[in-house]
DSSP file (Angstrom, degrees, kcal/mol; ACC not computed):
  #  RESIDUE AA STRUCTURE BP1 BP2  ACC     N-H-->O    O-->H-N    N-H-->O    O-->H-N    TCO  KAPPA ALPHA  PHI   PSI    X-CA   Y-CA   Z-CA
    1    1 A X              0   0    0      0, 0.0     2,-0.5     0, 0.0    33,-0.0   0.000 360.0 360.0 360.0 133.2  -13.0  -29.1  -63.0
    2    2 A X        +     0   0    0      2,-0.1     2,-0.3    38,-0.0    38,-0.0  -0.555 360.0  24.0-130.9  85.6  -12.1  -27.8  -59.8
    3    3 A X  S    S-     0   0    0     -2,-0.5    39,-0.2    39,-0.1     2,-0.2  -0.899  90.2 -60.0 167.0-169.4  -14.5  -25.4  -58.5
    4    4 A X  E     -A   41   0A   0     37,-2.1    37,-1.6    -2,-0.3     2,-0.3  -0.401  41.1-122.2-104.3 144.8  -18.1  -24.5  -58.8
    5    5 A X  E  >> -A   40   0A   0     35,-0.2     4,-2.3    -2,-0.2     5,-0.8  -0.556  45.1 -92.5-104.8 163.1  -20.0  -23.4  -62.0
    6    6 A X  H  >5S+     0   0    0     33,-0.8     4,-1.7     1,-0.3    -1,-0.1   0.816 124.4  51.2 -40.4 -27.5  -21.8  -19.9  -61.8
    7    7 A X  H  >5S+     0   0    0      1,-0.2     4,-2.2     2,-0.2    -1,-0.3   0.932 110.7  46.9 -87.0 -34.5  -25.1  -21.4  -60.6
    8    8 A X  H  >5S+     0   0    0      2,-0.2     4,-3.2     1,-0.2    -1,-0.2   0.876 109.1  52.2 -76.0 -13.8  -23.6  -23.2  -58.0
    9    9 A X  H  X5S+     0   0    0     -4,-2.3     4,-2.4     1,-0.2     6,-0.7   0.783 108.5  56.0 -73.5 -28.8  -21.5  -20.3  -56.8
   10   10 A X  H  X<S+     0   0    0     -4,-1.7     4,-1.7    -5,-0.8     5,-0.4   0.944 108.1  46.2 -69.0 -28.8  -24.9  -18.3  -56.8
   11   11 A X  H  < S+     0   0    0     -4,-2.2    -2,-0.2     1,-0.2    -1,-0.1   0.969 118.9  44.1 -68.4 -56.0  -26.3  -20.8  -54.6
   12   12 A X  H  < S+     0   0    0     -4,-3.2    -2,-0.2    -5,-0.3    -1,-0.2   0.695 122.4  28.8 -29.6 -62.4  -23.4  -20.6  -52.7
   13   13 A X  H  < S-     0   0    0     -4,-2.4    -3,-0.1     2,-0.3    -2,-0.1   0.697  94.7-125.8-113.3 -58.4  -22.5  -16.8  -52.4
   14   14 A X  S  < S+     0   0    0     -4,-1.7     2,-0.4     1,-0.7    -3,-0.1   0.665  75.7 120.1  70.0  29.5  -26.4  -15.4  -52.6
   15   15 A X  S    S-     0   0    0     -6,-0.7    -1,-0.7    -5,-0.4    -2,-0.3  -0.953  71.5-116.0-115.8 141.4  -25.3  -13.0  -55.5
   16   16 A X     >  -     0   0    0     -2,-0.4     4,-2.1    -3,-0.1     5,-0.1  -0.127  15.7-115.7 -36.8 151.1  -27.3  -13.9  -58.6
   17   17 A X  T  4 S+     0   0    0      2,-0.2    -1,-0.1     1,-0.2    -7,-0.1   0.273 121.0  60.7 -49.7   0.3  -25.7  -15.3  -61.6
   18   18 A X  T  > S+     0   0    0      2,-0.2     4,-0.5     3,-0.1    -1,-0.2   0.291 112.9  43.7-130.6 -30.1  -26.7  -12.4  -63.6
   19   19 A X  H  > S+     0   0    0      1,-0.2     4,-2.4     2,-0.2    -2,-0.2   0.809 105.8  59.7-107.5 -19.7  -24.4  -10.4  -60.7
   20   20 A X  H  X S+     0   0    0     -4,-2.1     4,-1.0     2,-0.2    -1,-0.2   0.724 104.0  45.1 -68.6 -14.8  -22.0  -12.6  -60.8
   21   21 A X  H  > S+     0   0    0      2,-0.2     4,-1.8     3,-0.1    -2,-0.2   0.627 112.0  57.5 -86.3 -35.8  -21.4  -12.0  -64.3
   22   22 A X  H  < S+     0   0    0     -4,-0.5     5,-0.2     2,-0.2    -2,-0.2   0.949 105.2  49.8 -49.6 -60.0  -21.7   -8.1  -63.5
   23   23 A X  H >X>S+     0   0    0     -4,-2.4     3,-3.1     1,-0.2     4,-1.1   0.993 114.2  42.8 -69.5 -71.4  -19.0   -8.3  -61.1
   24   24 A X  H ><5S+     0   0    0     -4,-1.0     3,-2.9     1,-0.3     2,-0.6   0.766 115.9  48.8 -14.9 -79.2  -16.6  -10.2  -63.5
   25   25 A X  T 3<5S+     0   0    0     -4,-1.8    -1,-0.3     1,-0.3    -2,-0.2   0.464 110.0  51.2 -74.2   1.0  -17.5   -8.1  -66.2
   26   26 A X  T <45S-     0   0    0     -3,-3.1    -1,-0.3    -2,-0.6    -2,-0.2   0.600 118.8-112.5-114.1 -18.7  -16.9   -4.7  -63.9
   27   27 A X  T <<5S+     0   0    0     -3,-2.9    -3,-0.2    -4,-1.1    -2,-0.2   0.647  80.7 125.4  64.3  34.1  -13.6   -6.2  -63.1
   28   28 A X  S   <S+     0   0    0     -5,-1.0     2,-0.2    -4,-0.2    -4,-0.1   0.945  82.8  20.9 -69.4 -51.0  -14.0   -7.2  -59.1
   29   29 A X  S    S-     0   0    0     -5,-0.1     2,-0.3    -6,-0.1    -2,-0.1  -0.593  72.7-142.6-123.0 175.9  -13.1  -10.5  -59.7
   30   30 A X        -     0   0    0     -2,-0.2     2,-0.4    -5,-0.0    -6,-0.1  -0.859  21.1-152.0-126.7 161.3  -11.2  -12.7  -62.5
   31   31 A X        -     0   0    0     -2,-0.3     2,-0.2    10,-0.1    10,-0.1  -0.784  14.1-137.2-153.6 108.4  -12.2  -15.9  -63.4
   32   32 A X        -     0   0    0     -2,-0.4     8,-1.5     8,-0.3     2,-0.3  -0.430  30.4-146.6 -52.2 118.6  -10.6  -18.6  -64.6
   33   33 A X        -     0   0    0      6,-0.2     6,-0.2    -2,-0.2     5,-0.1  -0.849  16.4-112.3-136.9 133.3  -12.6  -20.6  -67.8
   34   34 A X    >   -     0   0    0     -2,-0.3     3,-2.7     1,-0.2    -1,-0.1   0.011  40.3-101.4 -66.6-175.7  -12.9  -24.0  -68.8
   35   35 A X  T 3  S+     0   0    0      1,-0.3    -1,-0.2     2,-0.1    -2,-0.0   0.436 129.7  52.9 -85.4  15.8  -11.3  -24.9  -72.3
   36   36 A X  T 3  S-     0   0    0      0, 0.0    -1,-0.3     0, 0.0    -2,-0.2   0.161 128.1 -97.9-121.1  17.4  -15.1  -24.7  -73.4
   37   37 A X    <   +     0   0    0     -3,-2.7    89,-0.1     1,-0.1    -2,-0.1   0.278  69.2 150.8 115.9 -30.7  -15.7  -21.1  -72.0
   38   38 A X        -     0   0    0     -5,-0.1     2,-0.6     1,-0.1    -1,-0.1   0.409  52.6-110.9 -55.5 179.0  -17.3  -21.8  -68.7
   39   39 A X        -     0   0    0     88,-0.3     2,-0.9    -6,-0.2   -33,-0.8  -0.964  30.8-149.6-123.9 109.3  -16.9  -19.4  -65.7
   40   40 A X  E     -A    5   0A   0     -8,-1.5     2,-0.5    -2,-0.6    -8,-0.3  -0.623   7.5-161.0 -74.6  61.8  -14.8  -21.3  -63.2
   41   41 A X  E     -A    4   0A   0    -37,-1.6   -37,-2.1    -2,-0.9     2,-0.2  -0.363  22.3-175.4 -65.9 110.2  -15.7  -20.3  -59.1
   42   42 A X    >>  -     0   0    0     -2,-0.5     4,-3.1   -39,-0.2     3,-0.7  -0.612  55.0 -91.1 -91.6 167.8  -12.6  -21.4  -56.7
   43   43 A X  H 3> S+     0   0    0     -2,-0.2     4,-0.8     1,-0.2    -2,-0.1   0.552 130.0  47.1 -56.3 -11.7  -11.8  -21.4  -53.1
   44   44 A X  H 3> S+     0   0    0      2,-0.2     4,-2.3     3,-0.1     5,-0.2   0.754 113.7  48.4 -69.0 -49.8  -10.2  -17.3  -54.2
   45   45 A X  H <> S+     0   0    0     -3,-0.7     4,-2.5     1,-0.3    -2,-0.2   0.924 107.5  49.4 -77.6 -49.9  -13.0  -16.5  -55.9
   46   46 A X  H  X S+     0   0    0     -4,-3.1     4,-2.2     2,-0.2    -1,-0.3   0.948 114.8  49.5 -41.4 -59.0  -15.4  -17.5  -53.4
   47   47 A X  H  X S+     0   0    0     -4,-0.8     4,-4.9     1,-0.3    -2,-0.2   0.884 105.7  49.8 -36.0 -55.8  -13.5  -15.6  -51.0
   48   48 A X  H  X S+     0   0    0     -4,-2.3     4,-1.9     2,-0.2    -1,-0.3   0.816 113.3  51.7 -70.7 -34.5  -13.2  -12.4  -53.0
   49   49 A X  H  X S+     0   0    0     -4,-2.5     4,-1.7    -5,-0.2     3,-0.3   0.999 112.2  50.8 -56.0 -69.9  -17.3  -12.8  -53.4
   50   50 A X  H  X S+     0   0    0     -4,-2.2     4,-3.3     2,-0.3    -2,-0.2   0.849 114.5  37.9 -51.9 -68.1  -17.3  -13.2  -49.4
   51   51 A X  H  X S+     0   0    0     -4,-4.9     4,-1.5    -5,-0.2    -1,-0.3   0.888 108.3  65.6 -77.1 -28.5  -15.4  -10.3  -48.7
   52   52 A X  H >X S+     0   0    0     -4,-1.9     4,-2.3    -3,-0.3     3,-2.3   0.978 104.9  44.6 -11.6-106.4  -17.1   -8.3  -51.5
   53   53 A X  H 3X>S+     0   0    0     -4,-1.7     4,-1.3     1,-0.3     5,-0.5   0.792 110.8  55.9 -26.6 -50.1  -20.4   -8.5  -49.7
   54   54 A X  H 3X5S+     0   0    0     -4,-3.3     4,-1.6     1,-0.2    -1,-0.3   0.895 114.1  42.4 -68.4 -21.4  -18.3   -7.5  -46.1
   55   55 A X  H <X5S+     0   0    0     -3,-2.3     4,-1.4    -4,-1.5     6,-0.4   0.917 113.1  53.1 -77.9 -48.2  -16.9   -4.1  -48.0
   56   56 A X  H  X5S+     0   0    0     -4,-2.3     4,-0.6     1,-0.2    -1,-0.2   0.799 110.7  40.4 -73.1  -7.7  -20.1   -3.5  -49.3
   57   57 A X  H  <5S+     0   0    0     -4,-1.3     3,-0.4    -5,-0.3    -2,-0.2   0.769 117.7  56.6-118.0 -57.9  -22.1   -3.7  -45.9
   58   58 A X  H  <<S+     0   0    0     -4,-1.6    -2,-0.2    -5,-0.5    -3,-0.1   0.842 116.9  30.4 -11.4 -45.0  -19.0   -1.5  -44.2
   59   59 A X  H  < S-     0   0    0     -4,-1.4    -1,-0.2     2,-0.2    -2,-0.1   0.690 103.3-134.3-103.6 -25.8  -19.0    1.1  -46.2
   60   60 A X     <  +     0   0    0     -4,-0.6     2,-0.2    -3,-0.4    -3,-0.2   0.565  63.2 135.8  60.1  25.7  -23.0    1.0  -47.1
   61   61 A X        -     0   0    0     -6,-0.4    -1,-0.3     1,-0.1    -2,-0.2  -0.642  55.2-113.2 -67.9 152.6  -22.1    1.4  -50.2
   62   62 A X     >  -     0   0    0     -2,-0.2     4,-0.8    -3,-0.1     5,-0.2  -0.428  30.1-108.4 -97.2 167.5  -23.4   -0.5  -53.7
   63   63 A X  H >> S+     0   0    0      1,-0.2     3,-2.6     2,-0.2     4,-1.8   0.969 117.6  54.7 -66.6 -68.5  -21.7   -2.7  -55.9
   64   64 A X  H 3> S+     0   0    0      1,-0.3     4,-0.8     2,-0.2    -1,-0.2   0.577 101.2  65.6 -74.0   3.2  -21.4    0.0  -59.0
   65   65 A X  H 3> S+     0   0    0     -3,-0.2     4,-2.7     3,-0.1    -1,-0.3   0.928 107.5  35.5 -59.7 -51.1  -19.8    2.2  -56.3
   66   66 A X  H <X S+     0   0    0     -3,-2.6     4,-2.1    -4,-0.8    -2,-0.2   0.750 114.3  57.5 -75.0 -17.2  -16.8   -0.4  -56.2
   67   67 A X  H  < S+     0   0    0     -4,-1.8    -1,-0.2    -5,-0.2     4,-0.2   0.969 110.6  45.2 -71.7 -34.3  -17.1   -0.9  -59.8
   68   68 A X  H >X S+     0   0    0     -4,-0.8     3,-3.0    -5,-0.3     4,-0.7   0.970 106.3  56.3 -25.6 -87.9  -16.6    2.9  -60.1
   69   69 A X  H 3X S+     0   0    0     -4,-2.7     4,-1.6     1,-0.3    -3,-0.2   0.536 109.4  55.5 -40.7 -30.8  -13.7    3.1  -57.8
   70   70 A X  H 3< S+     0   0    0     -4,-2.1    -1,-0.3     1,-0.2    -2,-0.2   0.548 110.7  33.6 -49.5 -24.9  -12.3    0.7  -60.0
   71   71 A X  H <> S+     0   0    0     -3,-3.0     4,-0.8    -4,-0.2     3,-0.3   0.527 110.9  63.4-102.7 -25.7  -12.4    2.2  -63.2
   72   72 A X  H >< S+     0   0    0     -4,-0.7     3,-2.7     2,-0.2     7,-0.4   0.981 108.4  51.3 -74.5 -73.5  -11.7    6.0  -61.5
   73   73 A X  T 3< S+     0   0    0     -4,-1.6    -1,-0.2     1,-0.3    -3,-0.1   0.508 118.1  38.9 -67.8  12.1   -8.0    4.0  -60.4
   74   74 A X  T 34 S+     0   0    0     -3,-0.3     2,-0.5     1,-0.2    -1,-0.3   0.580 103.3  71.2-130.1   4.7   -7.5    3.0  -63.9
   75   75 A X    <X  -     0   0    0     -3,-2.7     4,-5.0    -4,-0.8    -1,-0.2  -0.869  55.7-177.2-109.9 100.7   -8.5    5.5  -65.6
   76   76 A X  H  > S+     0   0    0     -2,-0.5     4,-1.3     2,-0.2    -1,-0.1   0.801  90.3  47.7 -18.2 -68.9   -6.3    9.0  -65.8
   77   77 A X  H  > S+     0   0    0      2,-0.2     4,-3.4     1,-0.1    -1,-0.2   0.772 110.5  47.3 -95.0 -38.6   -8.0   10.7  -67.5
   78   78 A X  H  > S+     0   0    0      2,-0.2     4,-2.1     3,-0.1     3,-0.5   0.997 116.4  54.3 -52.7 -54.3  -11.5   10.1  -65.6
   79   79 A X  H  X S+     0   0    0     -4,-5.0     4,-0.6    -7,-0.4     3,-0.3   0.831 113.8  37.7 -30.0 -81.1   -9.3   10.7  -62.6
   80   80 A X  H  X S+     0   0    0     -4,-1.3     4,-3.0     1,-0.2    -1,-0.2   0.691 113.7  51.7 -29.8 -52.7   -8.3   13.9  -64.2
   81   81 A X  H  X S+     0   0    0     -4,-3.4     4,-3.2    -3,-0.5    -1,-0.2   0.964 114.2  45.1 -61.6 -52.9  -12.0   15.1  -65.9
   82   82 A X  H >< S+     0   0    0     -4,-2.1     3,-2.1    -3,-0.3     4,-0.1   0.666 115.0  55.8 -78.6 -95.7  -14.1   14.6  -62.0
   83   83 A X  H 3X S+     0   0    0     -4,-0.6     4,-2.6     1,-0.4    -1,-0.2   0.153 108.3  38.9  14.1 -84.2  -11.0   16.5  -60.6
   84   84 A X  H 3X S+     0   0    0     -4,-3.0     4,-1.5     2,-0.2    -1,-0.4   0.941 115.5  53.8 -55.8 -62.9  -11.3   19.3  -62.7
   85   85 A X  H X< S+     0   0    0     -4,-3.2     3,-1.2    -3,-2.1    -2,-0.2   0.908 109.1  57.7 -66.4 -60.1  -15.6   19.2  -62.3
   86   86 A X  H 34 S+     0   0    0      1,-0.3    -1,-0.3    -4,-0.1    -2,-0.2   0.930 110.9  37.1 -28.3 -78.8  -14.8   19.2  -58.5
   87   87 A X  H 3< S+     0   0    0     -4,-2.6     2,-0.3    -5,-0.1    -1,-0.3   0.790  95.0  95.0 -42.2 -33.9  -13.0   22.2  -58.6
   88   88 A X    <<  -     0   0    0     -4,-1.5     2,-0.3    -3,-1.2    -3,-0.0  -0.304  56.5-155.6 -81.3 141.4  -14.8   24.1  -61.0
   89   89 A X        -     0   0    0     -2,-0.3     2,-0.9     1,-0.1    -2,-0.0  -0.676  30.8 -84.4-103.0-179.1  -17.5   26.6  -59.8
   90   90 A X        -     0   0    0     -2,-0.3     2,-0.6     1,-0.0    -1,-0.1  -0.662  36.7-165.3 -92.7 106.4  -20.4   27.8  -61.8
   91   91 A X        -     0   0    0     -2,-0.9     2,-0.1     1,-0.1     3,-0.1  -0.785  22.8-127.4-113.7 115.7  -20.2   30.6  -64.1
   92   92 A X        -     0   0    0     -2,-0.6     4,-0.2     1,-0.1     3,-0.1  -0.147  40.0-120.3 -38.1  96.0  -23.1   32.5  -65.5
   93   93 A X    >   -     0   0    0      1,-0.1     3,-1.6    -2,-0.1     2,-0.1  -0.229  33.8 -92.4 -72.9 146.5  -22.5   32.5  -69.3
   94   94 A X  T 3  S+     0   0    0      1,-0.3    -1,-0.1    -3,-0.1     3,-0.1  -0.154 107.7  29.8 -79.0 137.6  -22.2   35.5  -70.9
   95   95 A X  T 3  S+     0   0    0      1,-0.2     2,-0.6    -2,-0.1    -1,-0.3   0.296  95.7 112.7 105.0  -3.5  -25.1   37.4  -72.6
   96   96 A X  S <  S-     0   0    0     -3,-1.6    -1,-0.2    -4,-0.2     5,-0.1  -0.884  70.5-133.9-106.4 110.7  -27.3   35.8  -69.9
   97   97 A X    >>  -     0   0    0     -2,-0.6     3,-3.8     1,-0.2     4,-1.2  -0.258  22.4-125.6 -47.0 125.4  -28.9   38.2  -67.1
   98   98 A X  T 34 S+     0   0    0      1,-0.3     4,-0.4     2,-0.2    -1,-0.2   0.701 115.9  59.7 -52.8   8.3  -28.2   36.4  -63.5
   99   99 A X  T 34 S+     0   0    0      1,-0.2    -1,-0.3     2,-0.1     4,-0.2   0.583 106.2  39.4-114.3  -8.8  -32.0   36.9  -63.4
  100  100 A X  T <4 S+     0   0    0     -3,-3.8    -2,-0.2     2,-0.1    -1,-0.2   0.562  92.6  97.8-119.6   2.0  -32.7   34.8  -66.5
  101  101 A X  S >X S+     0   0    0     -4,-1.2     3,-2.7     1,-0.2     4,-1.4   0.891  78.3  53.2 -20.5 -78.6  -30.0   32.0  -65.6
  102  102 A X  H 3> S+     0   0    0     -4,-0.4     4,-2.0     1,-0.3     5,-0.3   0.956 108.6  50.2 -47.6 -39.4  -32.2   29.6  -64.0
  103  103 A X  H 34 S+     0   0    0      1,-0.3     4,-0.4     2,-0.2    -1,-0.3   0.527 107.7  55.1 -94.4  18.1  -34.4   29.6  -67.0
  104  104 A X  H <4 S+     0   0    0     -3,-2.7     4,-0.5     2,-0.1    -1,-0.3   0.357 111.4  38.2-120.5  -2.1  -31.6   29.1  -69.4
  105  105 A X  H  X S+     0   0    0     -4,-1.4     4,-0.8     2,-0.2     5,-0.2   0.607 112.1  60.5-106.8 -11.5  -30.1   26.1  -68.1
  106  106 A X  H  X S+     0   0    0     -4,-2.0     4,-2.7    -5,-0.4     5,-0.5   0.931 115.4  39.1 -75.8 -52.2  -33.6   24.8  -67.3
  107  107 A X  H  > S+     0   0    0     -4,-0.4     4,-0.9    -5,-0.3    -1,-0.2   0.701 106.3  56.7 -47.5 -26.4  -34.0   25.1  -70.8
  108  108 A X  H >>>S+     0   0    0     -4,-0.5     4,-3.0     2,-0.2     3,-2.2   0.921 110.9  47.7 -69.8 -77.2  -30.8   24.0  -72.0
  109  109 A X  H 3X5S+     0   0    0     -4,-0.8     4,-1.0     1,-0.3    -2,-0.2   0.776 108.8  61.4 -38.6 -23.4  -31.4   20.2  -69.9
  110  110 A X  H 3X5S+     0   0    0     -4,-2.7     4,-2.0    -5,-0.2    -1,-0.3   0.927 106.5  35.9 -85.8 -40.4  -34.6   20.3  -71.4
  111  111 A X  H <X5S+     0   0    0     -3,-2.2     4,-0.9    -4,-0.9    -1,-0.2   0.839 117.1  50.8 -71.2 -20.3  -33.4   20.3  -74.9
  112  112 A X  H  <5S+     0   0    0     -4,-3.0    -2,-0.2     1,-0.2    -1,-0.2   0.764 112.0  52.3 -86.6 -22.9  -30.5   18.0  -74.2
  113  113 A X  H  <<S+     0   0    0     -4,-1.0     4,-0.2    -5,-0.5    -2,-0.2   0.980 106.0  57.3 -63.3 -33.3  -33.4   15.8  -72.4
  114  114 A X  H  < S+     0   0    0     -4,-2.0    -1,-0.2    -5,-0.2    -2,-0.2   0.746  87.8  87.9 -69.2 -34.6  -35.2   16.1  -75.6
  115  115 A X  S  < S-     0   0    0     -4,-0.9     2,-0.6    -5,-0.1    -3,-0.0  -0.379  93.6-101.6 -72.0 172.5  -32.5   14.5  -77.8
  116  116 A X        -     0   0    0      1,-0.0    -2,-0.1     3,-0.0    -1,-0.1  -0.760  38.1-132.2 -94.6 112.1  -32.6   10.7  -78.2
  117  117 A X        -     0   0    0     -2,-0.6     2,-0.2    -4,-0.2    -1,-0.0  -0.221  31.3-110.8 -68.6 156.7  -29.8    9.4  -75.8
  118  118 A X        -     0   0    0      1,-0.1     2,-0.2     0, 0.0    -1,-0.1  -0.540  31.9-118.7 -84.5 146.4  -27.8    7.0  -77.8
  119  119 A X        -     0   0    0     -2,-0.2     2,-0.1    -3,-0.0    -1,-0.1  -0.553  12.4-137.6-132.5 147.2  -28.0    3.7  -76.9
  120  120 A X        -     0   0    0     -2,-0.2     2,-0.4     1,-0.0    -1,-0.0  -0.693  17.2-142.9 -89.2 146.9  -24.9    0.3  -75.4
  121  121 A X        -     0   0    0     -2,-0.1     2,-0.4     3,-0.0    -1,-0.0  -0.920  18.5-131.5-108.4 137.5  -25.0   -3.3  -76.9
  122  122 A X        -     0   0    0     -2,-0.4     2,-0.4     2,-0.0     0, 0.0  -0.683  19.1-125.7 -74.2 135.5  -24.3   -5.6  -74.2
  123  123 A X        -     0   0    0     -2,-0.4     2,-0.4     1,-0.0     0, 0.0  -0.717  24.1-128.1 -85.5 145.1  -21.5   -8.2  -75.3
  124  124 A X        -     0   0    0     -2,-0.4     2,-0.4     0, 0.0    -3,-0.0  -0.842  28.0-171.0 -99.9 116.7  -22.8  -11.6  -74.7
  125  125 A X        -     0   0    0     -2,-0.4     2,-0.1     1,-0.0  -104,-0.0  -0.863  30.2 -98.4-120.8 150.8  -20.3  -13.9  -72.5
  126  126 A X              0   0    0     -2,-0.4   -89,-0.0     1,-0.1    -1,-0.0  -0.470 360.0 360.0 -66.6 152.0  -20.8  -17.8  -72.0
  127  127 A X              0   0    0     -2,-0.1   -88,-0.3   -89,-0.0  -121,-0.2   0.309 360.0 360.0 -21.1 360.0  -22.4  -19.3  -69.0
């Protein structure tokens, strides 16, 4: 094997294993795997960790920011959807007095709070 196994790139790096598996999974990095599954860290990978960290402390931005921006440039139609929400302004639905407004969207979030949000399974990757 030529390169470092997830704990020793956490040792390495000073991202958890638990964030290194994040970042893979988020698609920052790729990772090469041994013919039993393992999570392979190379001199690339390291790097791409390395410079990670320098972007993130640049920008002051968090890691599920970049994970975002990542998924916003591969995805269209997200593109498309926050687009459109940018643009739109906020229109007072009809049958509602502007004076009773507030208390019908506080009420609306309160019933959508009320429902049970629906829940992810995490996929389970080897070590």
């Amino acid at each position: 094997m030529d390169g470092l196994t997830i704990n020793q790139a956490a040792e390495t790096t000073g991202w958890s294993p638990r964030m290194l598996r994040y970042i893979e999974s988020a698609g920052l990095i790729e990772l090469p795997r041994t013919p039993s599954g393992y999570r392979v860290f190379g001199p690339g990978e390291l790097q791409r960790l390395r410079t990670l960290r320098e972007l993130l402390a640049r920008f002051d931005c968090a890691l599920s920011d970049v994970a975002f921006a990542r998924r916003l440039a591969s995805d269209p139609d997200l593109r498309q959807a926050l687009d459109r929400w940018f643009e739109e302004r906020p229109e007072r639905p009809e049958g509602i007095d502007s004076g009773d407004w507030l208390r019908w969207e506080q009420e609306k979030h309160e019933r959508l709070l009320a429902l049970d949000p629906p829940t992810k399974t995490l996929e389970s990757t080897p070590a």
